[in-house]
N, C-alpha and C positions, 0 to 999 in steps of 0.2 A: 504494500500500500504506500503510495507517494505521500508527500507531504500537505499539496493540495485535496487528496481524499477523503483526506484527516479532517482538515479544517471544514468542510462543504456537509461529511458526513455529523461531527462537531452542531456546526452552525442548525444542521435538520433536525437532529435530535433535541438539540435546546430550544427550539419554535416548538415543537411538538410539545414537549414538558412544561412550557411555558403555561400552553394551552391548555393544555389535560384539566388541571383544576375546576377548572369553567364548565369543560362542557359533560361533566361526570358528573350524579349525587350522591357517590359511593365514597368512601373515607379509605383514602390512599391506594383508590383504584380496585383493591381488591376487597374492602372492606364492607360491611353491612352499608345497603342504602340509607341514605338521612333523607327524610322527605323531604326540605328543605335546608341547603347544608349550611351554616353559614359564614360568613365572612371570615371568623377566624379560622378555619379549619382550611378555608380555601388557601389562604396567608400561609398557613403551616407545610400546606403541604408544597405552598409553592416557594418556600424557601429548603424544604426538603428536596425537590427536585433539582433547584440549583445547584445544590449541593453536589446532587448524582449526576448530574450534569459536569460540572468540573472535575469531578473522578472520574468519569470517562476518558475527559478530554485529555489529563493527569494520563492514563493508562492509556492512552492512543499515543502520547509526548514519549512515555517510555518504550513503547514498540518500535517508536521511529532511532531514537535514541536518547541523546540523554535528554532529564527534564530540566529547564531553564528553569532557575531561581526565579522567585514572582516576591514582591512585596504587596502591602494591603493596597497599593492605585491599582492592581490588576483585579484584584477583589471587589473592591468596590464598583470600579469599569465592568466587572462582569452580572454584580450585582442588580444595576440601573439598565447594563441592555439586555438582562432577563424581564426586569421590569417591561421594557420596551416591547420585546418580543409577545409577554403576554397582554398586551393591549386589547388586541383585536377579541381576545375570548373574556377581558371583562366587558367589551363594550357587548358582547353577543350574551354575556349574562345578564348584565345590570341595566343599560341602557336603551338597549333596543325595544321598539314600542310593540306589542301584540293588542 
């Protein structure tokens, strides 16, 4: 796997994670339905994702070779365009009109 594989395969899985919270009412995907889930649990699990998200990415750095040292700007950078990313599935929760 090239270097750009990484990153494209990276960047897809974290839109998708992003999303997930949104459009499930199941607690952490697998978990019992909540009729209505709410807000903190969608929070939790979406900062849980980030998380799996960046260990992926971590373990995809290490397949390629080594993992470059990161300080907390790459943490945070990563944290706001997770935020980013799941835009479109709070707006498809919260906002959108029925």
């Amino acid at each position: 796997m090239t270097s750009s594989v990484a990153v494209w395969l990276v960047l897809i899985v974290a839109a998708i994670a992003a999303n997930l919270p949104f459009v499930n009412e199941r607690l952490f995907i697998v978990g019992p339905a909540r009729a209505p889930k709410a807000l903190g649990w969608r929070a939790l699990e979406l900062v849980l994702l980030c998380g799996l998200t960046v260990a992926f990415g971590l373990t995809l750095e290490a397949r390629l070779g080594q993992i470059q040292p990161q300080r907390w700007e790459f943490y945070a950078a990563m944290g706001f365009f997770f935020l980013t990313l799941a835009f479109p599935g709070f707006v498809w929760r919260y906002l959108r009109r029925t």
